[in-house]
PQR file of N, CA, C, O and H, with PARSE charges and radii, in Angstrom:
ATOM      1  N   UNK A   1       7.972 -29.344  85.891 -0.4000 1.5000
ATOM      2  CA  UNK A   1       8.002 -30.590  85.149 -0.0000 2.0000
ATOM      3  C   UNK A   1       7.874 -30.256  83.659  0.5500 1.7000
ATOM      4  O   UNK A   1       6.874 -29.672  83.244 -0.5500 1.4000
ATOM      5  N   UNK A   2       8.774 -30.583  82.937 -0.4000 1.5000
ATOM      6  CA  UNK A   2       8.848 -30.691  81.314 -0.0000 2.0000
ATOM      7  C   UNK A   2       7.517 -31.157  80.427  0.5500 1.7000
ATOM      8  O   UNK A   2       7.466 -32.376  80.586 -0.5500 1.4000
ATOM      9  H   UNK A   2       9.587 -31.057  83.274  0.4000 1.0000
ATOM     10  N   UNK A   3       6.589 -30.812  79.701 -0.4000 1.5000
ATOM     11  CA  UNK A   3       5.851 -31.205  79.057 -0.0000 2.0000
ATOM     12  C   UNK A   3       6.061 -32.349  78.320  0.5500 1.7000
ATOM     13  O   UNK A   3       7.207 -32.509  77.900 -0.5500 1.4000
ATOM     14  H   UNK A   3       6.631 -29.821  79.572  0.4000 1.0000
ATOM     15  N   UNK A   4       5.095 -33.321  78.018 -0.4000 1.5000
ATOM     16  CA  UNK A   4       5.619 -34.663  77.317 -0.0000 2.0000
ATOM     17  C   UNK A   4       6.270 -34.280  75.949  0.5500 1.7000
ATOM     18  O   UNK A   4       5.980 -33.214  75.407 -0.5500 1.4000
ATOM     19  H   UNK A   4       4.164 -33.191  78.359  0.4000 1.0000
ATOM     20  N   UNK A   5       7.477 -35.487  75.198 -0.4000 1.5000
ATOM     21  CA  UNK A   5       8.000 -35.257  74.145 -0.0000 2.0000
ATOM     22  C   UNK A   5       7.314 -34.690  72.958  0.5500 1.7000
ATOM     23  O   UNK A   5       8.001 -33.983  72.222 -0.5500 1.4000
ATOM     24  H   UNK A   5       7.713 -36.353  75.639  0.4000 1.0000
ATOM     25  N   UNK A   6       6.149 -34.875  72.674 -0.4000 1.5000
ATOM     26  CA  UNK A   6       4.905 -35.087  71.575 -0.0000 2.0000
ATOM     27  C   UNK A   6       4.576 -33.674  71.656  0.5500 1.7000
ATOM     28  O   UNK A   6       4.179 -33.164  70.607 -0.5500 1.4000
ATOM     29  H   UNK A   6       5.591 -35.450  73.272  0.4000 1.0000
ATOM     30  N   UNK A   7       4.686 -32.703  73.017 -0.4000 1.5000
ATOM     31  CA  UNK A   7       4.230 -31.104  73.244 -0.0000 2.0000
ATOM     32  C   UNK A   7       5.275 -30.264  72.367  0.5500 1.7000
ATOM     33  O   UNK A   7       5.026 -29.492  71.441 -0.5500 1.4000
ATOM     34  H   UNK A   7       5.008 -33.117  73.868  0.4000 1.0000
ATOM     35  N   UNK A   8       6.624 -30.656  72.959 -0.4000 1.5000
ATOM     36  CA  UNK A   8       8.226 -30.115  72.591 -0.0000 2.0000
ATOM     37  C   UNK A   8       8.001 -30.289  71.007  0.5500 1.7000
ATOM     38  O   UNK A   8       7.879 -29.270  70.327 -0.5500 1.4000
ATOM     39  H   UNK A   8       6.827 -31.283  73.711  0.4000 1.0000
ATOM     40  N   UNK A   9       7.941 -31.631  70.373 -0.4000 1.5000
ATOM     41  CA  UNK A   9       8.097 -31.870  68.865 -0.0000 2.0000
ATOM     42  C   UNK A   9       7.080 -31.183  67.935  0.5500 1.7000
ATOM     43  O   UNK A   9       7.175 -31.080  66.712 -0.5500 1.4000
ATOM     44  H   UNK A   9       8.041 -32.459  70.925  0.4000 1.0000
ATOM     45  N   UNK A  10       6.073 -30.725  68.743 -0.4000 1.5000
ATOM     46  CA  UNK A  10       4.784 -30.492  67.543 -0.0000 2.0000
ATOM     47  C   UNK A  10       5.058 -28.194  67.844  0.5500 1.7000
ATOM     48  O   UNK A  10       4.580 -27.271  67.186 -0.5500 1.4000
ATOM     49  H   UNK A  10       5.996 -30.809  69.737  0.4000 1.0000
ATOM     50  N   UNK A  11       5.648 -28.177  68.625 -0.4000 1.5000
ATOM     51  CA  UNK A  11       5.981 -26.792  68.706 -0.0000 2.0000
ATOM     52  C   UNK A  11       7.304 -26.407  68.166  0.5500 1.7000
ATOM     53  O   UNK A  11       7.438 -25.310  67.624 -0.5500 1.4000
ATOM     54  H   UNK A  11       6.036 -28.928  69.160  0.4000 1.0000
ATOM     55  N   UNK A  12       8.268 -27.219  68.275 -0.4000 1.5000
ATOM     56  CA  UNK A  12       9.482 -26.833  67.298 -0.0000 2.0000
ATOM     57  C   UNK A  12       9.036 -26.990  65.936  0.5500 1.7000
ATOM     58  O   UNK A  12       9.348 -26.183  65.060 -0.5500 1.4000
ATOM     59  H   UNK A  12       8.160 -28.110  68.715  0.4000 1.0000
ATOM     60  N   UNK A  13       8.142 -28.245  65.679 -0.4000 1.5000
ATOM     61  CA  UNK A  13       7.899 -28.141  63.808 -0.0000 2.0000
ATOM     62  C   UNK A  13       7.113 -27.181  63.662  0.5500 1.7000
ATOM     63  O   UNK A  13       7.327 -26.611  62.592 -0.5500 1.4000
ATOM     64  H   UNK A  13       7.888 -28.901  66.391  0.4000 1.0000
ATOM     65  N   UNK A  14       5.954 -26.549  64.495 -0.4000 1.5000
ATOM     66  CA  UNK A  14       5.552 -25.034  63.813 -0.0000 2.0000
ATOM     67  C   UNK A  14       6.187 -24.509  63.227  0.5500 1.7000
ATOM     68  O   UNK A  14       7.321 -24.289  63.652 -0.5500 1.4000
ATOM     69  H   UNK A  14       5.781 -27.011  65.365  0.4000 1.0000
ATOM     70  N   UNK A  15       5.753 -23.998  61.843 -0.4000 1.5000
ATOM     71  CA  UNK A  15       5.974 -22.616  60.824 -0.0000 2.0000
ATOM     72  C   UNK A  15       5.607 -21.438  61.270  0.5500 1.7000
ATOM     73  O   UNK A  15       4.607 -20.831  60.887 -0.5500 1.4000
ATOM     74  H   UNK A  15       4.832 -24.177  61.498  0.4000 1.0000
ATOM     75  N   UNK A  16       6.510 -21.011  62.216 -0.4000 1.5000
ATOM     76  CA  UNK A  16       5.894 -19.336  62.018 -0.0000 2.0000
ATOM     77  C   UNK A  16       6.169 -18.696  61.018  0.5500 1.7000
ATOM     78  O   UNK A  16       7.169 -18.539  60.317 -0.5500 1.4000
ATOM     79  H   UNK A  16       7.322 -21.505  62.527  0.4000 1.0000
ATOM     80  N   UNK A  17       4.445 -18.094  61.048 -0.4000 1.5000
ATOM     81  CA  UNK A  17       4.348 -17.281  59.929 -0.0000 2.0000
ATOM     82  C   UNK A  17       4.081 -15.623  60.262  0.5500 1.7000
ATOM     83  O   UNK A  17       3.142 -15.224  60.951 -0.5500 1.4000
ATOM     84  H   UNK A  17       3.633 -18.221  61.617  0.4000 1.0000
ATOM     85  N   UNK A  18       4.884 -14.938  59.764 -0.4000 1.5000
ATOM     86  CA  UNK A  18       4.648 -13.363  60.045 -0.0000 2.0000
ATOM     87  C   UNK A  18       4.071 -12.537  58.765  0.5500 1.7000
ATOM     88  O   UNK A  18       4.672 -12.467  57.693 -0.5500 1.4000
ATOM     89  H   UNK A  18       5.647 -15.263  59.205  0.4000 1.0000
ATOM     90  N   UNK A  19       2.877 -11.954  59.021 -0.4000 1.5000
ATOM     91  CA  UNK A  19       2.479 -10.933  58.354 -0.0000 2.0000
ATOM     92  C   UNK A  19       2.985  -9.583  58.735  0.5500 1.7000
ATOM     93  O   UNK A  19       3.241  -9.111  59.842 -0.5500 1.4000
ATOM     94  H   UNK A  19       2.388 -12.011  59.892  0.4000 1.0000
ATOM     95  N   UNK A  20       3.061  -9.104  57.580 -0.4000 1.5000
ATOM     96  CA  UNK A  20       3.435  -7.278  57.968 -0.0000 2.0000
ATOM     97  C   UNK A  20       2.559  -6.536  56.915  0.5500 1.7000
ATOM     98  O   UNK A  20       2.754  -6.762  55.721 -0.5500 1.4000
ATOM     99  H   UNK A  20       2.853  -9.488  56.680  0.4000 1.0000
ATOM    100  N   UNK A  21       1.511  -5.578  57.357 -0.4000 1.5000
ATOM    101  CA  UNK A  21       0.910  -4.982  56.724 -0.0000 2.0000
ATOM    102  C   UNK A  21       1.530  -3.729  56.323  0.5500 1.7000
ATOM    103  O   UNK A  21       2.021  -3.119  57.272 -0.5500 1.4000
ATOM    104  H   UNK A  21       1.353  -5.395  58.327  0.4000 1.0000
ATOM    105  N   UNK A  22       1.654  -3.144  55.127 -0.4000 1.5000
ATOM    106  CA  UNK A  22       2.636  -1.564  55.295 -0.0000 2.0000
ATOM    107  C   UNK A  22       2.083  -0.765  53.946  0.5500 1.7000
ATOM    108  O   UNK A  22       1.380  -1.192  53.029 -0.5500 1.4000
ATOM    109  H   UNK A  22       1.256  -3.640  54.355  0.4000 1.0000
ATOM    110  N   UNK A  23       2.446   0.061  54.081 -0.4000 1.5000
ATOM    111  CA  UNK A  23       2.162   0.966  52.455 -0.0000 2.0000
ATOM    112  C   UNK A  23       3.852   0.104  51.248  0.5500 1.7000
ATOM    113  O   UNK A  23       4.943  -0.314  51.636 -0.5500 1.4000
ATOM    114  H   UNK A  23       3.017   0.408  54.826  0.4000 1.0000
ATOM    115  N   UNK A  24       3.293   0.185  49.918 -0.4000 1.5000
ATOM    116  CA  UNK A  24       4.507   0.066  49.790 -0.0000 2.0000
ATOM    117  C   UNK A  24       5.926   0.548  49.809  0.5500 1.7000
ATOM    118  O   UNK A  24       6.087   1.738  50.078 -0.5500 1.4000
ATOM    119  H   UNK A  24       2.407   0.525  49.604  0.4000 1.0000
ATOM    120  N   UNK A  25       7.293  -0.412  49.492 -0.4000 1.5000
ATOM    121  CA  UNK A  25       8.245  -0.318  50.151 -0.0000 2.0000
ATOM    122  C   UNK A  25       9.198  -0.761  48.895  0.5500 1.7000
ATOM    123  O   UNK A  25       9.000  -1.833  48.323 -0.5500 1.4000
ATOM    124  H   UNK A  25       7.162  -1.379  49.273  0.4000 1.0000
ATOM    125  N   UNK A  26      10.191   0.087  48.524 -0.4000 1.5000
ATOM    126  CA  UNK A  26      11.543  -0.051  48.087 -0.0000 2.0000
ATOM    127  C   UNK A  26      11.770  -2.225  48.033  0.5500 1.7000
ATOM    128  O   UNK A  26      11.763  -2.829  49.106 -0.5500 1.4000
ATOM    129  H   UNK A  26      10.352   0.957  48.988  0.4000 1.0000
ATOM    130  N   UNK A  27      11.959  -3.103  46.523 -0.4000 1.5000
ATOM    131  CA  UNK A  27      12.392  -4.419  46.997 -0.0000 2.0000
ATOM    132  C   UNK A  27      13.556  -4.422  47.956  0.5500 1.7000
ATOM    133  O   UNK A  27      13.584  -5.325  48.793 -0.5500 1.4000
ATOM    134  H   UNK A  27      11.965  -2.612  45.652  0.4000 1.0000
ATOM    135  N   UNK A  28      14.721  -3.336  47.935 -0.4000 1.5000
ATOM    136  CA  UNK A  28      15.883  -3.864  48.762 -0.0000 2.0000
ATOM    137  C   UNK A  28      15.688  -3.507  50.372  0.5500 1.7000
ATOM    138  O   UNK A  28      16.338  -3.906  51.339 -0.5500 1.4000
ATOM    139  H   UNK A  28      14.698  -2.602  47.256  0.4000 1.0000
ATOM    140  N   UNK A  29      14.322  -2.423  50.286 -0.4000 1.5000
ATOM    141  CA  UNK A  29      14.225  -3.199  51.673 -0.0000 2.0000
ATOM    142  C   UNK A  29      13.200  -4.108  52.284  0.5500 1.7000
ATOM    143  O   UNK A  29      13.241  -4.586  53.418 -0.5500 1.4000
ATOM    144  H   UNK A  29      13.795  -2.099  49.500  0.4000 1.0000
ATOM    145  N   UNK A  30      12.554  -4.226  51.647 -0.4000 1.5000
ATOM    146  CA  UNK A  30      11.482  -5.383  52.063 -0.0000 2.0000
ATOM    147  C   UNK A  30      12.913  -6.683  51.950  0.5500 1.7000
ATOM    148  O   UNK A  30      12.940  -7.411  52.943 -0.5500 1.4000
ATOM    149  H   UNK A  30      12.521  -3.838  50.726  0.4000 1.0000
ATOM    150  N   UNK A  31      13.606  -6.876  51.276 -0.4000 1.5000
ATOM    151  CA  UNK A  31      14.828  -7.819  51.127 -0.0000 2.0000
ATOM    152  C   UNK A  31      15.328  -8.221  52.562  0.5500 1.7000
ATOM    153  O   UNK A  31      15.405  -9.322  53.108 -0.5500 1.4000
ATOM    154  H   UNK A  31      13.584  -6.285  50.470  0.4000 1.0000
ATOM    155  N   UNK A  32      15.658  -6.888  53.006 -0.4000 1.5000
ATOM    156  CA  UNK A  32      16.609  -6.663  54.285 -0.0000 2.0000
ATOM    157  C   UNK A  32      15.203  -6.830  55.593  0.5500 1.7000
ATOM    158  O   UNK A  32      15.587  -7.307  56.661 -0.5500 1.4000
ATOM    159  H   UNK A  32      15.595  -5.994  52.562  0.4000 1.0000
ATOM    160  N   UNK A  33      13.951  -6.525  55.518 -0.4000 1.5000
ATOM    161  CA  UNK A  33      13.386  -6.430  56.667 -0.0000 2.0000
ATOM    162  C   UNK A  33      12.672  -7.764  56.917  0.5500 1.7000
ATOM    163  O   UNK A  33      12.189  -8.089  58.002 -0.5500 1.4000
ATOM    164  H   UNK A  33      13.638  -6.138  54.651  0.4000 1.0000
ATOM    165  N   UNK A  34      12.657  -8.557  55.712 -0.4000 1.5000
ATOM    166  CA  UNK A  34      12.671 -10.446  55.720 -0.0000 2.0000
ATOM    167  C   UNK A  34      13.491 -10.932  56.253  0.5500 1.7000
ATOM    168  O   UNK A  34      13.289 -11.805  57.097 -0.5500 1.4000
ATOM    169  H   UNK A  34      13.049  -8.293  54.831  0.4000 1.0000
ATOM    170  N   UNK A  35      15.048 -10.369  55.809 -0.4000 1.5000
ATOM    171  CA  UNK A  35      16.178 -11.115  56.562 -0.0000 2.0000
ATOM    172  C   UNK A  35      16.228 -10.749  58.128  0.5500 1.7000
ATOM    173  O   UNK A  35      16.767 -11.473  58.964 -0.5500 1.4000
ATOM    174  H   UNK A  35      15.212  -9.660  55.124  0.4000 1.0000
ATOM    175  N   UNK A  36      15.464  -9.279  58.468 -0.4000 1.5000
ATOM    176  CA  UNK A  36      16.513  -9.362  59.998 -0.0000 2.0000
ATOM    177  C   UNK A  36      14.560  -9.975  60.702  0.5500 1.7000
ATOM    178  O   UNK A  36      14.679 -10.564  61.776 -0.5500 1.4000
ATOM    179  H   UNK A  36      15.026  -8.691  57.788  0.4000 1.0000
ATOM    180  N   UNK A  37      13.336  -9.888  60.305 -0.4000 1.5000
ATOM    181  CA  UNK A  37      12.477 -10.410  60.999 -0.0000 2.0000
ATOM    182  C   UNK A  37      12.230 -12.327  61.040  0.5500 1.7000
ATOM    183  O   UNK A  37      11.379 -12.979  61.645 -0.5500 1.4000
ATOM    184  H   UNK A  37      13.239  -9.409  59.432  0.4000 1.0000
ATOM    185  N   UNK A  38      13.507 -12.846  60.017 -0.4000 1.5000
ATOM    186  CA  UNK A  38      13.999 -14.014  59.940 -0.0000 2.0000
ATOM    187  C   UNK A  38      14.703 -14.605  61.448  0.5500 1.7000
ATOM    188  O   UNK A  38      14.512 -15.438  62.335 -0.5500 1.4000
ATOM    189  H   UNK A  38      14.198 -12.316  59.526  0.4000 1.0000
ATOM    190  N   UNK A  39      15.780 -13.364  60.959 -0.4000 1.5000
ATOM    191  CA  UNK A  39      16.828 -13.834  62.042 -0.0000 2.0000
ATOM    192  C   UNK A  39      16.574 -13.834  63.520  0.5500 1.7000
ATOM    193  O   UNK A  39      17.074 -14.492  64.433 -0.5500 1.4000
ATOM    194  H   UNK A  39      15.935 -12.688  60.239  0.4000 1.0000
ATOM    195  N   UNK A  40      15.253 -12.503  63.478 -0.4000 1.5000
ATOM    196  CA  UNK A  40      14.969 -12.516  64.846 -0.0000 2.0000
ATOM    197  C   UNK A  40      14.184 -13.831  65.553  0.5500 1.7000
ATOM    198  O   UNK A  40      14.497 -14.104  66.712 -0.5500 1.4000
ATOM    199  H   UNK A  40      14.847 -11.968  62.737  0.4000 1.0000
ATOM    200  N   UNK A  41      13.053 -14.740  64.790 -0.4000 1.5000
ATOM    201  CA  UNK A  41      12.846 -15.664  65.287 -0.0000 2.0000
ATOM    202  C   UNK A  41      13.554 -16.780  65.198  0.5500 1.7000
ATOM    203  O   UNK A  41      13.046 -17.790  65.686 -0.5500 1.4000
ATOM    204  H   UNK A  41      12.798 -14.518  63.849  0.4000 1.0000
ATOM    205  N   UNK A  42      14.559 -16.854  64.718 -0.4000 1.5000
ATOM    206  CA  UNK A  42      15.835 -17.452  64.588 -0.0000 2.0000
ATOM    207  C   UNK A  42      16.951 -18.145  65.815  0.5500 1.7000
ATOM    208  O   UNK A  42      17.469 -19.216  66.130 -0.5500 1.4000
ATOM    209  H   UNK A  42      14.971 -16.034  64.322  0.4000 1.0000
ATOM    210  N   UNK A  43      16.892 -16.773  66.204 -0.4000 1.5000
ATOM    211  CA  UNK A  43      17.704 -15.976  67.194 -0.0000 2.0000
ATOM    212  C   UNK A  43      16.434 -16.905  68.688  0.5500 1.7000
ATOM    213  O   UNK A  43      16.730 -17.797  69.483 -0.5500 1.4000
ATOM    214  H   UNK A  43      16.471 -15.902  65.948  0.4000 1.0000
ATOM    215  N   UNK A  44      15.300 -16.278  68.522 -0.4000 1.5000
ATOM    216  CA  UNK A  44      14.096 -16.262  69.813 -0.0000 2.0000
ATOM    217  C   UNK A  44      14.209 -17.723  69.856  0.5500 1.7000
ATOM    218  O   UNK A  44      14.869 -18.292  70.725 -0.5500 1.4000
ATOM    219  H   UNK A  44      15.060 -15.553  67.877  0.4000 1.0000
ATOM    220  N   UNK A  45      13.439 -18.466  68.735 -0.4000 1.5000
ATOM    221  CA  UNK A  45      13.146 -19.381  69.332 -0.0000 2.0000
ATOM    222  C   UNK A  45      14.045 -20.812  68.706  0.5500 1.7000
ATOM    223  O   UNK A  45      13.578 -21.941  68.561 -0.5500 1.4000
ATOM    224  H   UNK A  45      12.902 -18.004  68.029  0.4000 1.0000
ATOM    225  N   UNK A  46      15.302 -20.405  68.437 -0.4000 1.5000
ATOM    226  CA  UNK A  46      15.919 -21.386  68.013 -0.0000 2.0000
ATOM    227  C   UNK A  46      16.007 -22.451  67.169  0.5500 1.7000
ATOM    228  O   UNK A  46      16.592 -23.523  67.325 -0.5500 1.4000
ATOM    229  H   UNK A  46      15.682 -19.488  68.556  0.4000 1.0000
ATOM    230  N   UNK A  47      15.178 -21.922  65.996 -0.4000 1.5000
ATOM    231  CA  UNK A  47      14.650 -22.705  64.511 -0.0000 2.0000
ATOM    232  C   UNK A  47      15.334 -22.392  63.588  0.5500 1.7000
ATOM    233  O   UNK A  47      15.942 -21.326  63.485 -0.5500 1.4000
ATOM    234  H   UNK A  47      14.703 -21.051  65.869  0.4000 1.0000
ATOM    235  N   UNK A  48      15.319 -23.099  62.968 -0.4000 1.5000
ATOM    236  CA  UNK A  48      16.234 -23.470  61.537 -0.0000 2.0000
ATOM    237  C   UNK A  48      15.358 -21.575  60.595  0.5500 1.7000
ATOM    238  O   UNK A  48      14.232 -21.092  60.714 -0.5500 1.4000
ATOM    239  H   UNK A  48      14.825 -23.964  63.052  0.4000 1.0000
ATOM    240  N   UNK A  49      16.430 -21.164  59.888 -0.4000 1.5000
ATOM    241  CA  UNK A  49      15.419 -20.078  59.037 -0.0000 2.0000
ATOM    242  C   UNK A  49      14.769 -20.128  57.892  0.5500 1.7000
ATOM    243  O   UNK A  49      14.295 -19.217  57.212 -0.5500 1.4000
ATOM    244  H   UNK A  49      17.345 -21.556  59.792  0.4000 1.0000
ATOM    245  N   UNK A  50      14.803 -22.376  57.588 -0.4000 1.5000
ATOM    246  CA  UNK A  50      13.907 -22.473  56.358 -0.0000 2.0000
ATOM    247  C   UNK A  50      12.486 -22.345  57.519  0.5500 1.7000
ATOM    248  O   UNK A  50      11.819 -21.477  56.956 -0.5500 1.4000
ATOM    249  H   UNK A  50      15.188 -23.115  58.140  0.4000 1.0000
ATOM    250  N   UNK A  51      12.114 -22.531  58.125 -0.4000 1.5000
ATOM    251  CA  UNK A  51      10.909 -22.892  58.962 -0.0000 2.0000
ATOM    252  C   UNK A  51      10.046 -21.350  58.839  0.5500 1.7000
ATOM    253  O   UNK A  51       8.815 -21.335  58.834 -0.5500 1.4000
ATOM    254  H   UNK A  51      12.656 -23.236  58.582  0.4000 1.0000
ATOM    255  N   UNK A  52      10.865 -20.091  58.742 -0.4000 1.5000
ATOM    256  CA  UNK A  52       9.920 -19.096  59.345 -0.0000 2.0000
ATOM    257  C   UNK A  52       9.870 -18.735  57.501  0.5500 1.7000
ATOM    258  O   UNK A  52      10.491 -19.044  56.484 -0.5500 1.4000
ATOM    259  H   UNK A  52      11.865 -20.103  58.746  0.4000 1.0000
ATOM    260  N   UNK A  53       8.643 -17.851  57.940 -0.4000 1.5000
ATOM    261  CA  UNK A  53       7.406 -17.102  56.118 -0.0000 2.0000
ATOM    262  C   UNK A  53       7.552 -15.746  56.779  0.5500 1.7000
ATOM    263  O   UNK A  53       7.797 -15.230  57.869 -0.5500 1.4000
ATOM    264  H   UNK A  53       8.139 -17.600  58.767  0.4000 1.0000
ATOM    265  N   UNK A  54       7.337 -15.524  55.828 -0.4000 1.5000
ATOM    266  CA  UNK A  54       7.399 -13.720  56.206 -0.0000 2.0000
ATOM    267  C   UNK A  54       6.489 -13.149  55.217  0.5500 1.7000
ATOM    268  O   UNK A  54       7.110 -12.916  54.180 -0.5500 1.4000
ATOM    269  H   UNK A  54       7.138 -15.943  54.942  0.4000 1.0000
ATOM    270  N   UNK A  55       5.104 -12.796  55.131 -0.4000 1.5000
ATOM    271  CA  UNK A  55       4.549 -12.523  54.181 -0.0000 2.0000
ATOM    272  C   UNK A  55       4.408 -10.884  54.347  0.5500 1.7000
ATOM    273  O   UNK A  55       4.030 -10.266  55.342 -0.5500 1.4000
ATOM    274  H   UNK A  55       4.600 -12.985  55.973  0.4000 1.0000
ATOM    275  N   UNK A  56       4.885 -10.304  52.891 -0.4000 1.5000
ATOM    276  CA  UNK A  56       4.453  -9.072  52.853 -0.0000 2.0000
ATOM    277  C   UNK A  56       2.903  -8.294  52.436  0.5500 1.7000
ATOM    278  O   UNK A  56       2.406  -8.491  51.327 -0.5500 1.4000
ATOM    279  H   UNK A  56       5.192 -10.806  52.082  0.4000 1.0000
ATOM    280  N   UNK A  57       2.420  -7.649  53.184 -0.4000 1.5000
ATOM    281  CA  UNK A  57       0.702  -7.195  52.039 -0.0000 2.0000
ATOM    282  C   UNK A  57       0.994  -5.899  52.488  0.5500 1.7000
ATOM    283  O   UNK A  57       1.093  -5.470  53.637 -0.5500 1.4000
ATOM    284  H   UNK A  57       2.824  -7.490  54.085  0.4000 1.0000
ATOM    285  N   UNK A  58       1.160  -5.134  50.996 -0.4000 1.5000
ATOM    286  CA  UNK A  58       1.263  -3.560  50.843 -0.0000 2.0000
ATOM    287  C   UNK A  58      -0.175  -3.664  50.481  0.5500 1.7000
ATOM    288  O   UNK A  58      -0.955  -4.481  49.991 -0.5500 1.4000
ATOM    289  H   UNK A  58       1.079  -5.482  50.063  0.4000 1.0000
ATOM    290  N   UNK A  59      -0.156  -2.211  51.047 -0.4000 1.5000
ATOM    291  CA  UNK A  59      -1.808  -1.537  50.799 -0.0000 2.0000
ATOM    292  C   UNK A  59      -1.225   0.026  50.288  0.5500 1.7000
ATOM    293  O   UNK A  59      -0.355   0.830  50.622 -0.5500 1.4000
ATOM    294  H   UNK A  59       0.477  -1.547  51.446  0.4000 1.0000
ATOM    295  N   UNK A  60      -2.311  -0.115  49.255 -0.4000 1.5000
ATOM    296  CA  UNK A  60      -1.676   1.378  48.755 -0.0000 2.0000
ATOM    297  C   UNK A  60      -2.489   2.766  49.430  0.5500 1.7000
ATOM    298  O   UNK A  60      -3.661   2.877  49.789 -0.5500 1.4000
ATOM    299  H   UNK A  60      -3.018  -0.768  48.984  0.4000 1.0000
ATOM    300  N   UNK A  61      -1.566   3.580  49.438 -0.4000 1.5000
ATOM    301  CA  UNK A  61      -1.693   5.224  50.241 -0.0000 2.0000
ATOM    302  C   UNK A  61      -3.444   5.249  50.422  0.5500 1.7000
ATOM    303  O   UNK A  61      -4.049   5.392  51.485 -0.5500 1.4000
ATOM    304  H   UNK A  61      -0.614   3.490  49.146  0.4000 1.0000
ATOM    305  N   UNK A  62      -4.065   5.058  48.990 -0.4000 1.5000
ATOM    306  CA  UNK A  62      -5.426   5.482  48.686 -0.0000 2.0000
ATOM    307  C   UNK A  62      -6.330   4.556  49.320  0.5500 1.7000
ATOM    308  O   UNK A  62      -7.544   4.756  49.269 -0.5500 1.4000
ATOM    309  H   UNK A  62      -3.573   4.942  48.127  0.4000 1.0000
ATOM    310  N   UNK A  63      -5.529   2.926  50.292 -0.4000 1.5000
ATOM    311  CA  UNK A  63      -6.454   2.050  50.854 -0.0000 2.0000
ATOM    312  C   UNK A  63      -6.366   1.965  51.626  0.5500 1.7000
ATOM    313  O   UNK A  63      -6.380   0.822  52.083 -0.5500 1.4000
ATOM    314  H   UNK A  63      -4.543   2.764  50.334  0.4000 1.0000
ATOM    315  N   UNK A  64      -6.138   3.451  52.772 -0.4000 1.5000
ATOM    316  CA  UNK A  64      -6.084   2.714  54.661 -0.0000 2.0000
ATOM    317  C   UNK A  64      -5.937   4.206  54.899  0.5500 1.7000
ATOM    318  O   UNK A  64      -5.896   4.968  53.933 -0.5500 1.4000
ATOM    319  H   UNK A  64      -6.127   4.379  52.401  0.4000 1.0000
ATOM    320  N   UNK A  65      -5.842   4.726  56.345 -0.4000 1.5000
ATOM    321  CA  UNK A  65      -5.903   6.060  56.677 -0.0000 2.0000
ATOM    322  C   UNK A  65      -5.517   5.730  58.444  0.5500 1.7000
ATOM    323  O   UNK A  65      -5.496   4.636  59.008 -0.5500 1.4000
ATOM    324  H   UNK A  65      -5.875   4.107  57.130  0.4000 1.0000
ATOM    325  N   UNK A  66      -5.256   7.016  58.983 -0.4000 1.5000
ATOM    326  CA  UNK A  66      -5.009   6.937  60.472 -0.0000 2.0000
ATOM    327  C   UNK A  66      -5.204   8.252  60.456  0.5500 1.7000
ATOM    328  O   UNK A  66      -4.818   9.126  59.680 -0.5500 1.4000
ATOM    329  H   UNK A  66      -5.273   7.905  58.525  0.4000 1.0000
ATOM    330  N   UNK A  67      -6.103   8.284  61.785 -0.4000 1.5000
ATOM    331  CA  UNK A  67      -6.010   9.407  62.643 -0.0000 2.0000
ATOM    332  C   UNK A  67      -7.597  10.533  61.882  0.5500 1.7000
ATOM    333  O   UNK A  67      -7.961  11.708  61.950 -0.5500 1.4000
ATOM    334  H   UNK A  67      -6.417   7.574  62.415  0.4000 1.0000
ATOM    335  N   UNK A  68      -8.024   9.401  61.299 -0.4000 1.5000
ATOM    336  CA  UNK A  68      -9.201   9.907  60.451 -0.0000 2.0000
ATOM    337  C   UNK A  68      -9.032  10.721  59.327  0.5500 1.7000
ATOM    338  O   UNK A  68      -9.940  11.474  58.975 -0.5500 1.4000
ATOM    339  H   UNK A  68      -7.729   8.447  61.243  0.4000 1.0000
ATOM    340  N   UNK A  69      -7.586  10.630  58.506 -0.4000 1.5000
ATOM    341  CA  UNK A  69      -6.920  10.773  57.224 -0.0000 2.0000
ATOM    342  C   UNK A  69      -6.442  10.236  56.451  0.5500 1.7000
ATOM    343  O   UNK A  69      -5.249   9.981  56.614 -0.5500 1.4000
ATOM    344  H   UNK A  69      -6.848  10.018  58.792  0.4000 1.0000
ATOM    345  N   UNK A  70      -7.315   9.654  54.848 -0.4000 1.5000
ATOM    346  CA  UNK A  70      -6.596   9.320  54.354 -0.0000 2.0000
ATOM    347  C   UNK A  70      -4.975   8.906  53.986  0.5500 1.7000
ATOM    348  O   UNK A  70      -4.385   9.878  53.514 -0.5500 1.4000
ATOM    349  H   UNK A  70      -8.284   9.862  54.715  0.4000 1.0000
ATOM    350  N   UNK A  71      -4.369   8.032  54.065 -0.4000 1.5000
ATOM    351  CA  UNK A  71      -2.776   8.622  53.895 -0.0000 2.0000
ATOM    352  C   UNK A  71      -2.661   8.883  52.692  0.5500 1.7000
ATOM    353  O   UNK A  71      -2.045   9.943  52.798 -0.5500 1.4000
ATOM    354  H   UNK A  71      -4.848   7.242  54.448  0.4000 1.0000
ATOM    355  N   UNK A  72      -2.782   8.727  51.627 -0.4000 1.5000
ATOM    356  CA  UNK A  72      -2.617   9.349  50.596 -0.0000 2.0000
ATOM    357  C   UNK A  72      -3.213  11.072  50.480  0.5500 1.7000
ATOM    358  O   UNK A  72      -2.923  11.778  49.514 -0.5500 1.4000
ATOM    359  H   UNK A  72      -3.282   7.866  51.541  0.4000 1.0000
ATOM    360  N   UNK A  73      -3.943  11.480  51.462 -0.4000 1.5000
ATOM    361  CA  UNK A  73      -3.948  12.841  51.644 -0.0000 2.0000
ATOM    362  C   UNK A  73      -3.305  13.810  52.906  0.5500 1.7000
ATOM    363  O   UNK A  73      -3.609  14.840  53.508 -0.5500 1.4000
ATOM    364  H   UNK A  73      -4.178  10.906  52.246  0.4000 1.0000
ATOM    365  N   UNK A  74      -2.332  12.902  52.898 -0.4000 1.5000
ATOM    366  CA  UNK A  74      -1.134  13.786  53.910 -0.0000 2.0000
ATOM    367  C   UNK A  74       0.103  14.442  52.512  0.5500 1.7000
ATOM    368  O   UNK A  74       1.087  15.114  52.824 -0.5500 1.4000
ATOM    369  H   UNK A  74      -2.084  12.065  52.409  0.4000 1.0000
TER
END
């Protein structure tokens, strides 16, 4: 059984919003990796591509680490 109209309408007007955490990145491709993580919820869930955000937050080399190493000391 279909969920009432009021379930359907208040989930298509959601804004998804995507964060991507990364070191920084070249503008032409942060350009290109907005457009295709656009298109992909686009594509998924069948929304217009003013609806989806794509927020970028670079962290620089000297503010995050993996594997119990700095990345800025690789």
């Amino acid at each position: 059984m279909d969920p009432p109209n009021r379930t359907r309408t208040r989930r298509s007007s959601a804004m998804p919003i995507v964060t991507i955490q990364q070191g920084p990145r070249d503008t032409e491709l942060k350009r290109d990796l907005v457009r295709r993580v656009t298109d992909a919820f686009v594509d998924a869930y069948k929304i217009p591509a003013e609806t989806v955000q794509v927020w970028i937050h670079e962290v620089p080399a000297d503010s995050w680490g993996a594997a119990g190493t700095l990345t800025a000391d690789k």
